[in-house]
C-alpha positions in Angstrom: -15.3 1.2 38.1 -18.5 2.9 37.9 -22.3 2.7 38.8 -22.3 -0.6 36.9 -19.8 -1.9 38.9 -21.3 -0.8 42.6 -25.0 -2.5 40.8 -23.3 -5.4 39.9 -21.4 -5.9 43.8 -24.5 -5.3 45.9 -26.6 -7.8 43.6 -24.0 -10.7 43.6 -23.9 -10.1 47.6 -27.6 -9.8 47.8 -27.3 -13.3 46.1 -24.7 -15.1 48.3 -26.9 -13.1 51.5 -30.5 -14.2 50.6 -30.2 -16.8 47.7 -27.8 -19.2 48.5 -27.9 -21.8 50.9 -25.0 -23.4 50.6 -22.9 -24.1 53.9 -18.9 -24.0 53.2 -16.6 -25.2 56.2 -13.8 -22.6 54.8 -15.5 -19.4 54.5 -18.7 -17.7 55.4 -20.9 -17.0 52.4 -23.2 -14.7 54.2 -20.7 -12.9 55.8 -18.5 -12.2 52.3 -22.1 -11.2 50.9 -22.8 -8.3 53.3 -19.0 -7.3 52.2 -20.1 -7.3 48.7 -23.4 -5.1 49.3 -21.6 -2.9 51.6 -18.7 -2.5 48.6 -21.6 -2.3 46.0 -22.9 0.5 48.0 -19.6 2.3 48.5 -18.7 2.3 44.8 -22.4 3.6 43.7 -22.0 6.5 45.8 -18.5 7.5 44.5 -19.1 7.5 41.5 -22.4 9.2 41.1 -20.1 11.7 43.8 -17.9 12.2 41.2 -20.3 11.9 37.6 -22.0 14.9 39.7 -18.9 16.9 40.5 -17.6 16.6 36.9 -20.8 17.9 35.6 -21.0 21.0 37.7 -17.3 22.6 36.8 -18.1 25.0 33.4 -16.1 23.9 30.9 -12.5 25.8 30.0 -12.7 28.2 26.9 -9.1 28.3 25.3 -8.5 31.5 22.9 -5.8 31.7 19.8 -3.7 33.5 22.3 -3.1 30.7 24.5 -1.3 28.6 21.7 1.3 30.9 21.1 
């Protein structure tokens, strides 16, 4: 899961939302693509939450003592 992933959601709901229009008796395509958008979303903004937070901690220096 990463920033791929979130583009990749909110573009295939974009497409069920605004492309398609198909009309299924079982299920409501437009509703499942606002799902998929909002999901997109959600997923974008963890992960660049967390890329961000993993860049900003300064990286542990180990020293010869801490091996013995």
């Amino acid at each position: 899961m990463g920033i791929g992933t979130g583009i990749v959601l909110f573009v295939i709901g974009a497409i069920l939302e605004f492309a398609l229009n198909v009309q299924v008796s079982w299920i409501d395509l437009h509703l499942v693509g606002y799902i998929l958008m909002i999901a997109g979303v959600v997923v974008f903004l963890i992960s660049l939450i967390l890329l961000l937070v993993r860049r900003r901690r300064p990286p542990v220096a180990s020293t010869d003592d801490d091996l013995l």
